[in-house]
N, C-alpha and C positions, 0 to 999 in steps of 0.2 A: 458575505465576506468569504477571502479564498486565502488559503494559506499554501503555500507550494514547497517541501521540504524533499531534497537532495540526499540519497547517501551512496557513498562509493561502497560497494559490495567488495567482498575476497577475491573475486574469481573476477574480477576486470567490469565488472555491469555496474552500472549507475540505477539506481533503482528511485521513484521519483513518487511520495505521495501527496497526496493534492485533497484539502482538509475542505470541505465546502459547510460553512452555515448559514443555513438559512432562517430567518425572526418571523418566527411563529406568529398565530393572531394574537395573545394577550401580550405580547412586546415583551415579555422578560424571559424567555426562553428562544432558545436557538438547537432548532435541528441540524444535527452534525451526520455529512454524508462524506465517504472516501472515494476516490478514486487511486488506480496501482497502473504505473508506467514504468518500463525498463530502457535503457539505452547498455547495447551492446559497445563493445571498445571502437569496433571499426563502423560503427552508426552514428550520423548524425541526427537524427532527431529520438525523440521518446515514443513508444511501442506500447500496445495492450502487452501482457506478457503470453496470453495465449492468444492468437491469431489463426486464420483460415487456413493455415498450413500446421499448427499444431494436432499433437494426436487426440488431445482432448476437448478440441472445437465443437463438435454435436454435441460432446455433453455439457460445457457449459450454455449451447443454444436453446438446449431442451429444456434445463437447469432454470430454479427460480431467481428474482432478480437477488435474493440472499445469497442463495449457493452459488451462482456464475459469480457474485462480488468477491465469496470466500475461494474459490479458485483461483480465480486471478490472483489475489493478495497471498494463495498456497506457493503457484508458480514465479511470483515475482521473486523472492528470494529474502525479502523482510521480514526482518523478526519482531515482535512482539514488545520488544523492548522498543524498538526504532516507531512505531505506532502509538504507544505510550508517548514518546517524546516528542512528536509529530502534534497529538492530538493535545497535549499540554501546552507549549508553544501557542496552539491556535487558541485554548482557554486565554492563553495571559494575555493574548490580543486582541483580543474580544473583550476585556474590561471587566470591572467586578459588576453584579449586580442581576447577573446572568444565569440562569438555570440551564442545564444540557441535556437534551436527550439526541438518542441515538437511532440514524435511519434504519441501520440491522445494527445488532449488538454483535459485533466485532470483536471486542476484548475478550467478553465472555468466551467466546466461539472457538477462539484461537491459543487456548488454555497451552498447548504443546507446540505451538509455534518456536521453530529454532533459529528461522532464515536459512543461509546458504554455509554449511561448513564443509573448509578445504582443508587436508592435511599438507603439509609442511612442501612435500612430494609432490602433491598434485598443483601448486601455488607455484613450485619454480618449472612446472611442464607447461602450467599455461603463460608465463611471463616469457618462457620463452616463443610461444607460437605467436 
């Protein structure tokens, strides 16, 4: 099962997470894995948020498949809240009857997760570019 959830950022980026579970052997649990896509204003499609031209490229290649996920999801711009609501949505579609565990724990991880804050200033500088 795949859940694909949309949010428009401050700063113009569309930030895209993508809830995947998969039904374990005893059939009543469902491992829950993420994936973090961005789309810029002027892009047409969705993006890793760190790429081959980012500065922190080696280190998420170096990085374990945990850490490269929590970077990605640092540099994407989502907040912890927007993850919460992502990953709820995917429970309630998934139907009752269902246990969850988690590919990396996520939640946990991400205790000070803020997303993307723009002040007031900086919102009408980039509306205008």
């Amino acid at each position: 099962m795949v859940l694909e959830k949309t949010f428009h950022l401050s700063v113009g980026r569309e930030a895209k997470i993508i809830v995947r579970g998969q039904v374990a052997r005893n059939r009543n649990e469902i491992i829950i894995d993420y994936e973090f896509l961005i789309r810029e204003k002027h892009d047409t499609d969705f993006r890793e948020p760190i790429g081959p031209n980012h500065p922190q490229y080696w280190k998420l290649k170096k990085s374990t498949p945990e850490r490269s996920q929590l970077l990605q999801l640092e540099y994407s711009g989502i907040s912890r809240k927007q993850i919460r609501e992502a990953t709820r949505e995917f429970k309630r579609a998934s139907g009752p009857g269902y246990t969850f565990r988690y590919q990396n724990e996520i939640e946990e991880r991400t205790k000070y997760l803020k997303g993307i804050r723009v002040s007031a200033l900086s919102r009408r500088m980039l509306s205008v570019a």
